[in-house]
N, C-alpha and C positions, 0 to 999 in steps of 0.2 A: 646559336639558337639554343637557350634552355626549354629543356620539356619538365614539365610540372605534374606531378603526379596527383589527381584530387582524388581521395575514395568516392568510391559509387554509394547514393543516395537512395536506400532498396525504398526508402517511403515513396520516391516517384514513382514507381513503376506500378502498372495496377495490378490489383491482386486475379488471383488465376480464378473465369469463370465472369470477368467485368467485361462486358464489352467497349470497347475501343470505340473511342470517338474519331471525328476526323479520316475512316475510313471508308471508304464505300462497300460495305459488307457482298451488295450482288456483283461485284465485278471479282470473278475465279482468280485465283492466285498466279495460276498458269492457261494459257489457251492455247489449244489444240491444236497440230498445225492442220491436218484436215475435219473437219465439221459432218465428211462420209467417207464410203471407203470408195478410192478410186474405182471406176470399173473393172480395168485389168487385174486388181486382187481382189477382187470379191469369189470368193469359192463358190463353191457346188451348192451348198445352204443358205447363201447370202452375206457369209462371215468372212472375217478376211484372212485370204489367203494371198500368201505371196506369189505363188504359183496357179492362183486361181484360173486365169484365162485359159491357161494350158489345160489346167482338169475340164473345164467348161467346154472346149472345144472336142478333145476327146470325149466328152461326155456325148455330144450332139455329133459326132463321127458313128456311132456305135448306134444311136438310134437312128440316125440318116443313111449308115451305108449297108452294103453286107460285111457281119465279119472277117469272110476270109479275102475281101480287098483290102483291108487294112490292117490285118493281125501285125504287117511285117510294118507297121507306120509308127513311127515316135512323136508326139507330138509334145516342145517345149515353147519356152518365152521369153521374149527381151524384153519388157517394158510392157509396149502395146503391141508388140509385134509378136505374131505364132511365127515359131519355125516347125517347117516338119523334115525330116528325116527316115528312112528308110527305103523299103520296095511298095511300091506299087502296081496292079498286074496291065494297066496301060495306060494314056493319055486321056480320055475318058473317064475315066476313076481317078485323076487327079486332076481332072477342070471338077468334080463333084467335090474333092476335098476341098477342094482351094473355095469353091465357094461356100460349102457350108461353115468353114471356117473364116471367112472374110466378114458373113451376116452376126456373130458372135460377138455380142454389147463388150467393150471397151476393145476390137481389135481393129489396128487402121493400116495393117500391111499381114502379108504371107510371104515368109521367105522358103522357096520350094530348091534350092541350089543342091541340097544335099538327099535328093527324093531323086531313085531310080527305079529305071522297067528292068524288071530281068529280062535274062541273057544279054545287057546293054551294054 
């Protein structure tokens, strides 16, 4: 196989500022792979956060509970899932976590495994 080398023909090419024919101008160059932000990143503002649900749920723990039932709580996130972690002062104050954090927009599970009562 011979390769042929032809010089480039700069008159074909339009000059800068010509619009282009044959192109569909409204269709984006690139498309976005989401169109909004998931739930579970949407932060405290509306903005996206990767850790949004996590901020969102502690957010709605602090006006839902008292604070000194959950000062000892960490509340993080897989995905859609809250985990929480720490102390809680009984069973009761963690069936209220667990639901104020299950009604919280983009979360579809609560993982409570690593949530203790003291002296347990």
């Amino acid at each position: 196989m011979e390769f042929v080398h032809q010089p480039v023909q700069w008159e074909s090419f339009p000059k800068v500022g010509t619009p282009l024919t044959g192109v569909l101008p409204e269709q984006p160059i690139w498309t976005p792979l989401f169109t909004a932000i998931p739930p579970e990143r949407v932060g405290l503002n509306g903005e996206y956060d990767y850790e949004g649900l996590a901020k969102r749920v502690a957010a709605q723990l602090h006006q839902s509970l008292k604070a000194e039932d959950i000062c000892d709580l960490q509340v993080l996130q897989r995905g859609k899932v809250v985990i929480l972690k720490g102390i809680v002062p009984n069973e009761i104050v963690l069936q209220q976590v667990i639901e104020v954090a299950s009604q919280v927009s983009g979360a579809t599970a609560v993982e409570i495994g690593r949530v203790a009562f003291p002296n347990a």
